[in-house]
C-alpha positions as CSV (number, residue, x, y, z in Angstrom):
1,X,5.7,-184.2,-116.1
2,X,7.5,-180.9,-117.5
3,X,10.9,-179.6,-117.8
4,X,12.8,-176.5,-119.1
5,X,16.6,-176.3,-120.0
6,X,18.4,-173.1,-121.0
7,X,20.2,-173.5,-124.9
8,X,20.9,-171.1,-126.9
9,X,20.5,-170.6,-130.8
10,X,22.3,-168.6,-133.5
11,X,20.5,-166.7,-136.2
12,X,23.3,-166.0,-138.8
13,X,25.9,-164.3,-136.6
14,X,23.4,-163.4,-133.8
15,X,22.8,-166.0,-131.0
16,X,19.8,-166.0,-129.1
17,X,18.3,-167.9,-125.8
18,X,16.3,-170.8,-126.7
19,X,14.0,-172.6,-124.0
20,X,14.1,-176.3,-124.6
21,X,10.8,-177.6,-123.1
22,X,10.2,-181.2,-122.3
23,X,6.6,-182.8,-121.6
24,X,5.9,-186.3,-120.8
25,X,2.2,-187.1,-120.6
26,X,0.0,-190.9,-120.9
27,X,-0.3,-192.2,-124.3
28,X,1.3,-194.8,-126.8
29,X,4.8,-194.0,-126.9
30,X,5.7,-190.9,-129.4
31,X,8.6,-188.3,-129.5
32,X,7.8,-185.3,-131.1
33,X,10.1,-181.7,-131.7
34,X,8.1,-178.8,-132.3
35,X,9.5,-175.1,-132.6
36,X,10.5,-175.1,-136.5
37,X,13.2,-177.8,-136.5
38,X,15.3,-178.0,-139.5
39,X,16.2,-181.8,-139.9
40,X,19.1,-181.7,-138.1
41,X,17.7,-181.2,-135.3
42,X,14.8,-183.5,-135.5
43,X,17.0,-186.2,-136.1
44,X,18.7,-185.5,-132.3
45,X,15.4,-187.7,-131.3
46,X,17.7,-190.5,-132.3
47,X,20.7,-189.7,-130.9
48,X,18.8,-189.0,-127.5
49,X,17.3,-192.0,-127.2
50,X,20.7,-194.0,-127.8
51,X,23.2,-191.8,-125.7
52,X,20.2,-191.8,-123.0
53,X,20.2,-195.7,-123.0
54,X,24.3,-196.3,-123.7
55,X,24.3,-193.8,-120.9
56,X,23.0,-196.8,-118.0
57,X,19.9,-194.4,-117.9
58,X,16.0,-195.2,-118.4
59,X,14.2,-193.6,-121.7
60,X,10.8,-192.5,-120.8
61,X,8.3,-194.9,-122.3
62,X,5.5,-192.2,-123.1
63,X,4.2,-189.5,-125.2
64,X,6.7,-187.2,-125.2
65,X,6.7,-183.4,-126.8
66,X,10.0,-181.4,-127.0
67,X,9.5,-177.7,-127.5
68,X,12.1,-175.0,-128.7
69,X,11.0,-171.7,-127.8
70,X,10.7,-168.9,-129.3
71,X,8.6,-171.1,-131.5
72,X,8.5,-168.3,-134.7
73,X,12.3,-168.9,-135.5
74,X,13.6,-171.6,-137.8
75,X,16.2,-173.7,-135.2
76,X,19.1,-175.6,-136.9
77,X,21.8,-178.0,-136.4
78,X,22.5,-180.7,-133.6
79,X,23.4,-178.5,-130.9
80,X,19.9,-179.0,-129.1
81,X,21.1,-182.9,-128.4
82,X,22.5,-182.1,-125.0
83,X,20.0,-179.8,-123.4
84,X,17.1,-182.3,-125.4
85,X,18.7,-184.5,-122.9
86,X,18.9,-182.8,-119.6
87,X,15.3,-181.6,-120.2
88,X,14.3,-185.2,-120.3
89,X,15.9,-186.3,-117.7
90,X,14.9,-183.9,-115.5
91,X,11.5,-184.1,-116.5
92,X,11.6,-188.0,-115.6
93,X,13.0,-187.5,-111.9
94,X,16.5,-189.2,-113.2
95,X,18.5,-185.7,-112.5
96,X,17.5,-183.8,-109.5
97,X,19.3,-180.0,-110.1
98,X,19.0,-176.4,-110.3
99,X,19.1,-175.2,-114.3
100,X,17.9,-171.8,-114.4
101,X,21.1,-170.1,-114.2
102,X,22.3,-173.0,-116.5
103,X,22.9,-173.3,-120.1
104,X,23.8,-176.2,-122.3
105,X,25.0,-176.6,-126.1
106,X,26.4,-179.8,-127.5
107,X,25.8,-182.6,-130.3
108,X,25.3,-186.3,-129.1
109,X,27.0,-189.4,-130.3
110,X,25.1,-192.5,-129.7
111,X,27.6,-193.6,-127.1
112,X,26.8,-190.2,-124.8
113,X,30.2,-188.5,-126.1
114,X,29.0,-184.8,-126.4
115,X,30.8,-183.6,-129.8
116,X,31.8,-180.4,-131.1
117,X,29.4,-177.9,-132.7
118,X,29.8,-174.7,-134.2
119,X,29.2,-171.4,-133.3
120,X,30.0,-171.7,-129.6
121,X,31.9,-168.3,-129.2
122,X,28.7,-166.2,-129.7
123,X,26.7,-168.3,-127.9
124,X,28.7,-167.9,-124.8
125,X,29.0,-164.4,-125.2
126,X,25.0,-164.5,-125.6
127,X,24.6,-166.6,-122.4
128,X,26.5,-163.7,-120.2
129,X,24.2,-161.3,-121.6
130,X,21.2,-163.2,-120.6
131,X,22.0,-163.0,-117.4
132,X,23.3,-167.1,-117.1
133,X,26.0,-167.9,-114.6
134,X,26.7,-171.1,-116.5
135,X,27.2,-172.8,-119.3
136,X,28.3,-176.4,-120.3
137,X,29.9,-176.9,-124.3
138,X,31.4,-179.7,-125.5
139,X,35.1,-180.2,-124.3
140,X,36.2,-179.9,-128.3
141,X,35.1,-176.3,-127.9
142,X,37.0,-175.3,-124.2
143,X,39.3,-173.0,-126.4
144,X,36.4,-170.7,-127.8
145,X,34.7,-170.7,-124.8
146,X,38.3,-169.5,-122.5
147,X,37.7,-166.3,-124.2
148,X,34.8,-165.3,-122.7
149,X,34.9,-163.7,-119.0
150,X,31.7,-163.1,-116.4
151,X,30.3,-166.4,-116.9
152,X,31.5,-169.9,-115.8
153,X,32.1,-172.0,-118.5
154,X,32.4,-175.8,-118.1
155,X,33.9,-178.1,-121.1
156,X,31.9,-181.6,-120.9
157,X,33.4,-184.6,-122.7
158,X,30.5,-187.0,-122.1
159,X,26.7,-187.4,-120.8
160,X,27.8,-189.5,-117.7
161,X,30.6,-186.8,-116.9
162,X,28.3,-184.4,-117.0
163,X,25.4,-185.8,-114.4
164,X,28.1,-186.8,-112.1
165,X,28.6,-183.0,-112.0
166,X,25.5,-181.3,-111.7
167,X,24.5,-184.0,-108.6
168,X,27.8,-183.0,-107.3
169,X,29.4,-186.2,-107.2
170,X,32.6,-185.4,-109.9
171,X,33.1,-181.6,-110.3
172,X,34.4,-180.5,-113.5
173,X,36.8,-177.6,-113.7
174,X,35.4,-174.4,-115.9
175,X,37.8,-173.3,-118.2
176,X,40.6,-170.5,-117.4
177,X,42.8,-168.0,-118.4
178,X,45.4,-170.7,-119.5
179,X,42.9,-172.1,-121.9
180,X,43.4,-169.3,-123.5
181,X,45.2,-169.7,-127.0
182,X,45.5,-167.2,-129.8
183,X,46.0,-168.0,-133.3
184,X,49.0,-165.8,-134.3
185,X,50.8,-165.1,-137.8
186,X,53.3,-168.4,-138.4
187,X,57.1,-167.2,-137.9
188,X,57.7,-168.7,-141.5
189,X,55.1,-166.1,-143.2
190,X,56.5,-165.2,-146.7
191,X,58.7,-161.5,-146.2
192,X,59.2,-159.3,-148.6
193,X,63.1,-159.4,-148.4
194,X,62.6,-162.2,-150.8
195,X,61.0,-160.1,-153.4
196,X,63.8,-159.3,-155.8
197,X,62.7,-155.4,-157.4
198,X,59.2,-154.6,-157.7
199,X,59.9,-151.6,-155.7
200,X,57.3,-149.2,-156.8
201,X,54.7,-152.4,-156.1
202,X,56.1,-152.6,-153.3
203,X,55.7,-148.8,-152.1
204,X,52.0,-149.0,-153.8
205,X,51.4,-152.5,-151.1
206,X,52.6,-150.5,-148.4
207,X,50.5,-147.3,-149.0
208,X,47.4,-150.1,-149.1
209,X,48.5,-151.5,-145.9
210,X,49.0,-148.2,-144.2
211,X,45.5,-147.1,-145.3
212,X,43.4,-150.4,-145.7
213,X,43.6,-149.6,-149.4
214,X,42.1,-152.1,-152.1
215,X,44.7,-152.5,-154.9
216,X,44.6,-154.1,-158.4
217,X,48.0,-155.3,-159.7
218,X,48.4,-156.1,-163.3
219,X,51.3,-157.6,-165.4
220,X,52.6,-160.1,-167.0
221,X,53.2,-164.1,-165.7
222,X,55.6,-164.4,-163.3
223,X,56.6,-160.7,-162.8
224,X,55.3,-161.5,-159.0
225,X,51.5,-160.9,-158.2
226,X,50.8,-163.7,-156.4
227,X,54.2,-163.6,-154.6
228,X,53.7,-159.6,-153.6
229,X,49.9,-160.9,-152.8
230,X,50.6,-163.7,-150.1
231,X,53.3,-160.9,-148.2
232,X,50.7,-158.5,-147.8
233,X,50.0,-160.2,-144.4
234,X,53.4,-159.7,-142.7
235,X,53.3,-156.0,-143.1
236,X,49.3,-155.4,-141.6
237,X,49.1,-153.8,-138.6
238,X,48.2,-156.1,-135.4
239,X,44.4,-156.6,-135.2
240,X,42.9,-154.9,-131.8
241,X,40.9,-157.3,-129.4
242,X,37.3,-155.7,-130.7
243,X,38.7,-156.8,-134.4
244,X,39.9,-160.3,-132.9
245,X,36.8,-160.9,-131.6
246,X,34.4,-160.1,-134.6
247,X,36.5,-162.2,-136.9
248,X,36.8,-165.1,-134.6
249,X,33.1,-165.4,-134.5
250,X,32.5,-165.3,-137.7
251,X,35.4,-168.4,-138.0
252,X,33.3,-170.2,-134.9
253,X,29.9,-169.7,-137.0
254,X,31.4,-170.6,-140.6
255,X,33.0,-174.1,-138.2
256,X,36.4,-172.8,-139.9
257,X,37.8,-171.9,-136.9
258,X,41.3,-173.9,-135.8
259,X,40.7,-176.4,-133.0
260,X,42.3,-175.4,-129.9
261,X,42.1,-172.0,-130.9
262,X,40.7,-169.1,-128.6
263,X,41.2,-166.0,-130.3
264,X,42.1,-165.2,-134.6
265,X,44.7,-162.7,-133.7
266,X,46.2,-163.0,-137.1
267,X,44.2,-160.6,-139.9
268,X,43.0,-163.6,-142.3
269,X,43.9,-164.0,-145.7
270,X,42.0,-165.7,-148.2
271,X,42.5,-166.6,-151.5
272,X,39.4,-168.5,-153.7
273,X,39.6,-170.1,-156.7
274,X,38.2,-168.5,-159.6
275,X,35.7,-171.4,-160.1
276,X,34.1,-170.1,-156.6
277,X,30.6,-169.8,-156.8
278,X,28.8,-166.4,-156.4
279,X,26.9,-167.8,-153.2
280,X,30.7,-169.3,-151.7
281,X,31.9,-165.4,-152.4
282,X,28.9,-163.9,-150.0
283,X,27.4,-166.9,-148.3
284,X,24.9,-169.4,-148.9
285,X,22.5,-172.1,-147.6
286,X,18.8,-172.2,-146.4
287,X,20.2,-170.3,-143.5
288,X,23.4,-168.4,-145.1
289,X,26.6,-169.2,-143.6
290,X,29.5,-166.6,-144.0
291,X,31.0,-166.5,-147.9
292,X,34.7,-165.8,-148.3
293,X,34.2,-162.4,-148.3
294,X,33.4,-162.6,-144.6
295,X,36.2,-164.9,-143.5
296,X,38.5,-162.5,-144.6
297,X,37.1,-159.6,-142.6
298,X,39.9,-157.6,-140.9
299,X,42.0,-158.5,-143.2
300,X,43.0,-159.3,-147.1
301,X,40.9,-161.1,-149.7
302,X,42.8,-162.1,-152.4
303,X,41.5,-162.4,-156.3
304,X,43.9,-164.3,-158.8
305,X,43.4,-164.0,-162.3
306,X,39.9,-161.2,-161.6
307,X,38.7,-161.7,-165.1
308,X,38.3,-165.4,-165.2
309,X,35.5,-164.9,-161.5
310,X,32.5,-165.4,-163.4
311,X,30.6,-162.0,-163.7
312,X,27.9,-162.1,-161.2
313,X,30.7,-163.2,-158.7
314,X,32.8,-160.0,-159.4
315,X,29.3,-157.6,-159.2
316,X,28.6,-159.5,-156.1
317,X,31.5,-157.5,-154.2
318,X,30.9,-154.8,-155.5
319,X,28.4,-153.3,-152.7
320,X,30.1,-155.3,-149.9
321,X,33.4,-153.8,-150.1
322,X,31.8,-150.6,-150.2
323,X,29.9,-151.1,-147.4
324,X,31.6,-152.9,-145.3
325,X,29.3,-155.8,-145.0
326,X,27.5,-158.4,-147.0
327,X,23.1,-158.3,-146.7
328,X,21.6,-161.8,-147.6
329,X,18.0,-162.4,-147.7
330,X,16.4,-165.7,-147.4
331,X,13.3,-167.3,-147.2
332,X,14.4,-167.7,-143.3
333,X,14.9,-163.9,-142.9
334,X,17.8,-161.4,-143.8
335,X,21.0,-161.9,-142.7
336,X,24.1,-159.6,-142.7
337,X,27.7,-159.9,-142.4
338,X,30.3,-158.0,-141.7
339,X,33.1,-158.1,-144.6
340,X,35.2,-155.0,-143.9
341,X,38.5,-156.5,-146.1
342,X,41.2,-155.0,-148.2
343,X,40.9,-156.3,-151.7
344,X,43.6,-157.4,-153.7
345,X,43.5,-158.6,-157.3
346,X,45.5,-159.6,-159.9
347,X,45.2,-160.1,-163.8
348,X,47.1,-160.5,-166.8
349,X,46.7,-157.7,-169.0
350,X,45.5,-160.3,-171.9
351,X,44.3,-164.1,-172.0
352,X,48.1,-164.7,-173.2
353,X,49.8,-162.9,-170.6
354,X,51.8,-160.6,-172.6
355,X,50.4,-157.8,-174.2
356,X,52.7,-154.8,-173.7
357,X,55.3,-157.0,-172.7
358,X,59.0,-155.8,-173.3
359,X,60.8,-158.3,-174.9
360,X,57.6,-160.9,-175.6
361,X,55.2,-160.6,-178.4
362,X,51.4,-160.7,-177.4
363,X,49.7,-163.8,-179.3
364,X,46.2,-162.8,-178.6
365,X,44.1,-161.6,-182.0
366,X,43.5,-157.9,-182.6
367,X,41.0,-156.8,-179.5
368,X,41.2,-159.7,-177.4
369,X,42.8,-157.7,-175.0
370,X,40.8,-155.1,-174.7
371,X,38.1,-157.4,-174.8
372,X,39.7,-159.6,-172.0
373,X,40.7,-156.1,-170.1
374,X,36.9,-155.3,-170.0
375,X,35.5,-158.2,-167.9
376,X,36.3,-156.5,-165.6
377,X,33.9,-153.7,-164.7
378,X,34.0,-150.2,-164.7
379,X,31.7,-149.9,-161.3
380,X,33.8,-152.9,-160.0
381,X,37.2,-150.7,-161.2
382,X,36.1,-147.3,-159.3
383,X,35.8,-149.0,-155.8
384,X,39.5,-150.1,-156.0
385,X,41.6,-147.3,-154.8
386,X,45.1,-148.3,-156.2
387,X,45.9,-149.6,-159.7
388,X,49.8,-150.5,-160.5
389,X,51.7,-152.2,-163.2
390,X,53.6,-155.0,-162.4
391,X,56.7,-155.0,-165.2
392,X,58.4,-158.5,-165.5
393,X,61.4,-158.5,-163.1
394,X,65.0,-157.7,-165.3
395,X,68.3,-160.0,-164.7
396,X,69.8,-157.1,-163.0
397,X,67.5,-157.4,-160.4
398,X,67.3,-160.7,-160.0
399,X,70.8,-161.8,-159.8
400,X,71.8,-159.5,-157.2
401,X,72.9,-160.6,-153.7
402,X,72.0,-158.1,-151.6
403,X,69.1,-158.5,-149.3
404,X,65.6,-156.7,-149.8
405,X,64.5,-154.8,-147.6
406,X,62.6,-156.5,-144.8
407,X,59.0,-156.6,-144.0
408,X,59.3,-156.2,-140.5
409,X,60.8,-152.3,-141.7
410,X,57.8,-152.0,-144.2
411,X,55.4,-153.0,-140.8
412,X,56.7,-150.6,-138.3
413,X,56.2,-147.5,-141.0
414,X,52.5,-148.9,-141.8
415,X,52.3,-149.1,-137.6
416,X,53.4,-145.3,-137.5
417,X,51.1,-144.6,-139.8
418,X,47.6,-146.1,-138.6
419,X,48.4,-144.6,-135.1
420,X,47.5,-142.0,-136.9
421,X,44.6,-142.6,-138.2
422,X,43.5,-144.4,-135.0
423,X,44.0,-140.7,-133.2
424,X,42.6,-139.1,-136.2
425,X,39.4,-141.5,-135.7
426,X,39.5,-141.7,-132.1
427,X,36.0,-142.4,-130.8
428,X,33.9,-143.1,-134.3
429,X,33.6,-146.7,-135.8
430,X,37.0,-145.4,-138.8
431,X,39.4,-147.8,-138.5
432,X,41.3,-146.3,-141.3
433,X,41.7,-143.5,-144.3
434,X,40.0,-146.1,-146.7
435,X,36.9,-146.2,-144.7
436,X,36.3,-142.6,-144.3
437,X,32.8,-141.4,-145.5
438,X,32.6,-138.3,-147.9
439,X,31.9,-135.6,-145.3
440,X,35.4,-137.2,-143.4
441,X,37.0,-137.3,-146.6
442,X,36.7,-133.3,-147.0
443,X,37.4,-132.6,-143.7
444,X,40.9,-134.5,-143.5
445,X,41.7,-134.8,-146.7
446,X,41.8,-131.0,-147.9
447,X,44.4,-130.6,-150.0
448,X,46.7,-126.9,-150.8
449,X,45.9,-124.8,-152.9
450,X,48.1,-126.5,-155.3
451,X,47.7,-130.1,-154.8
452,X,43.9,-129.2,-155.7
453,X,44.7,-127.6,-158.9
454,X,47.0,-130.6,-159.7
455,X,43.6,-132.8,-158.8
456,X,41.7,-130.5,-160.6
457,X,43.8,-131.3,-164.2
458,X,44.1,-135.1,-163.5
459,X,40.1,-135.4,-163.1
460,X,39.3,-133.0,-166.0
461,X,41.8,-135.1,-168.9
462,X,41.6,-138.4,-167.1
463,X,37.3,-137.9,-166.7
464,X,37.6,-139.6,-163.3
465,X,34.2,-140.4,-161.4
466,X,33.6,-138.6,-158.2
467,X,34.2,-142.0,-156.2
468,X,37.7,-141.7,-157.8
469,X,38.0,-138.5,-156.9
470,X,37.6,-139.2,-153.7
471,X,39.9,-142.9,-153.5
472,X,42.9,-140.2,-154.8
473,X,41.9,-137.9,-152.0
474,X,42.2,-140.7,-149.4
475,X,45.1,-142.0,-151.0
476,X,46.6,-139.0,-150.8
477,X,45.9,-138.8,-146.8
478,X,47.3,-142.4,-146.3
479,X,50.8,-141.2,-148.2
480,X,50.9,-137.8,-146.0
481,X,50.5,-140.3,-143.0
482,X,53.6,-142.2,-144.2
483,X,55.8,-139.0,-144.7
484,X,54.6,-137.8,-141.6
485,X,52.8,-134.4,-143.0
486,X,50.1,-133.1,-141.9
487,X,48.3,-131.7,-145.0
488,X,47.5,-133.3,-148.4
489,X,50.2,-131.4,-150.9
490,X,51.6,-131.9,-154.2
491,X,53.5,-135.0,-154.1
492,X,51.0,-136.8,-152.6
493,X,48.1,-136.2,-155.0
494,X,51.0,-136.7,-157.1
495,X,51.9,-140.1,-156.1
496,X,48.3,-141.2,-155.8
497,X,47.5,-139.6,-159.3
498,X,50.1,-142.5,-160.3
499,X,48.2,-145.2,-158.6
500,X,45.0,-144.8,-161.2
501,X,47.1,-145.8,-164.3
502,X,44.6,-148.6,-165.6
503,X,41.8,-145.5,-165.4
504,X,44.4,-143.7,-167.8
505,X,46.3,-146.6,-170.1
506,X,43.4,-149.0,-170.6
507,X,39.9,-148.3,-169.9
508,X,40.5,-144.6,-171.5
509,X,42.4,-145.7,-174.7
């Protein structure tokens, strides 16, 4: 007796169909899972067996062989449990029904609860492109799958619900438009009206966020990183649907993604430790999972304290952010992710905190600072566009009353200024000045005659690289975009001149 059920698989971020084959032939009893199972999925022999007999339904007492197809690629994870299952049972005459157009996805408890898995939001997307007019996922997972039109979607909450359905007996409802829930910025997100001075940080966060900028902020303790850091968010432009959709299935693969969540409309924001690992930076495992790097695609990745990351972790990025996604290879095959982020890091410009301080004397011995300054890279450096000084905060500014200005202002100039760049780009894969390669970068970023003899002076005493020359360039673009100009002049390269100070006050001392 044979049986096929429609699953599907992911590889990394790419799902594929996977044929679940059942065979039942004479013999001593034996249940056997070929296809490359990892142990996870072996071990859904188990949970078969029980949710088939806590079910009220007969196990086969026979030689059986369960085949994943394609048969070359390493399968893991329990998501095979619930078309395992159906294969069985149809291959035993208990469920008499149609499957071809059907897919099924779904971890098994023993009682016959079907549980949730990761990963579904791909895999429905992959189902509608196979051609599949169905597909059942656990009822933990309806939100993912809401999000997906052209293919019926059914949410299952246990085995028995489920065969009362397919022989028509209890229909289940497929999921709908109101199922549909989006995971939006929290009305309490920190604002920059509470930020008391900092205002040339400030201008240097909103030049970033108009142009996707990666900054470096260093000062002092308690002059306001972190706090100018964790605002960053409120003043991003709204993620498109194409954006929404590629960072919510990397949240659905990772598992990280909110339940009863459809859709990460919010641009993510992550901040590790700087204990993390260089494999929790990029991703890891037998089969890589996405890294933080990935989770905060399409939006803001967040470094405290940069030169305590261990090395490797910090020359791990450096590619990535360049690129625009993450290349992992494995014993199980290569794997890339997409990691398209705006860096932001912070540091203290010694291992006390206070060299160059004002009013407080740096403890550190002679050269610890410079010492501590260069853990950080000069490769790693170059890639970030914008470096500013953040000066402790004076009483003055502090103590005042009146408010700061708001971040909902800062957000609709940032707004005005990527619809610029979104016309500018209109029909390429740009998103944004800071992505723009170096034939784009000449071609909208020409500055006057007198901006680029301006450039020319800064690059000749300051002995920039020709990446930098280029970050000022873009820079440069992003403030014109702001003002509204339509040519790169001399207060822009200006202003963006200013934004290299660490190239000029530390690294070239």
């Amino acid at each position: 007796m044979f049986a096929s059920v429609n699953s599907i698989g992911l590889f990394g971020l790419e799902a594929y169909a996977v044929a679940v084959e059942a065979d039942l032939s004479a013999g001593l009893p034996r249940f056997d899972m070929v296809g490359l199972p990892d142990a996870a999925v072996s071990e859904s022999r188990e949970r078969v067996r029980a949710a088939i007999h806590n079910s009220g339904l007969e196990f086969p007492v026979s030689r059986i062989t369960i085949n994943l197809a394609p048969a070359d690629v390493r399968k893991e994870g329990p998501v095979y449990d619930l078309p395992v299952l159906i294969a069985l049972l149809k291959a035993t005459g208990q469920l008499k029904c149609d499957t071809d157009v059907r897919a099924f996805v779904g971890e098994l408890s023993l009682s016959g609860e079907v549980r949730h898995v990761s990963g579904v939001l791909p895999m429905v997307i992959e189902a509608r492109k196979a051609g599949l007019e169905e597909i059942y996922i656990p009822h933990a997972n309806l939100a993912e799958g809401a999000v997906v039109e052209g293919i019926r979607v059914y949410p299952v909450r246990t085995v028995e619900e489920l065969l009362k359905h397919l022989r028509g007996e209890e229909k289940i409802e497929p999921v709908t438009a109101k199922d549909y829930t989006e995971y939006t910025l929290p009305p309490d997100l920190p604002d920059f009206a509470d930020v008391k001075g900092q205002h040339e940080a400030k201008r240097a966060l909103e030049v970033a966020a108009a142009g996707g900028h990666n900054v470096m902020m260093i000062g002092p303790p308690g002059s306001g990183k972190s706090m100018l850091a964790k605002r960053i968010p409120s003043i991003l432009p709204d993620m498109t649907f194409e954006e929404a959709l590629e960072t919510t299935n990397i949240y659905s693969v990772a598992g990280a993604l909110p339940r009863d969540v459809s859709l990460m409309k919010a641009r993510p924001f992550r901040a590790p430790h700087h204990t993390v690992s260089p494999a929790g930076l990029s991703g890891g495992g037998t089969v890589p999972h996405p890294g933080e790097i990935s989770l905060a695609h399409n939006g803001v990745l967040f470094l405290d304290e940069l030169p305590e990351f261990s090395r490797t972790a910090m020359e791990i990025m450096r590619q990535p952010i360049e690129d625009g996604k993450i290349t992992i290879a494995r014993v199980a095959g290569t794997f890339s992710y997409p990691c398209s982020v705006m860096l932001v890091c912070a540091m203290n410009p010694c291992p006390c905190g206070y060299y160059g301080h004002p009013t407080r004397k740096c403890t550190c011995p002679a050269g610890t600072p410079q010492r501590y300054l260069s853990r950080v890279s000069g490769p790693l450096l170059d890639r970030l566009d914008i470096h500013i000084e953040v000066p402790p905060v004076d009483f003055d500014d502090l103590s005042k009353t009146a408010k700061e200005e708001p971040s909902a202002a800062i957000k609709a100039r940032v707004d005005k200024a990527r619809a610029v760049q979104r016309d500018r780009f209109a029909g390429t894969d740009i998103s944004c000045n800071a992505k723009m390669d170096a034939a784009m970068t000449r071609k909208y970023c020409a500055p006057t005659p007198a901006a680029a003899e301006l450039l020319k002076q800064v690059f000749e005493r300051l002995g920039l690289s020709a990446r930098a020359y280029d970050k000022i360039l873009r820079v440069a673009r992003t403030i014109a975009d702001l003002a509204g100009d339509a040519q790169v002049d001399v207060p822009h390269i200006a202003e963006a001149v200013q934004y290299r100070s660490l190239d000029r006050k530390f690294w070239k001392a």
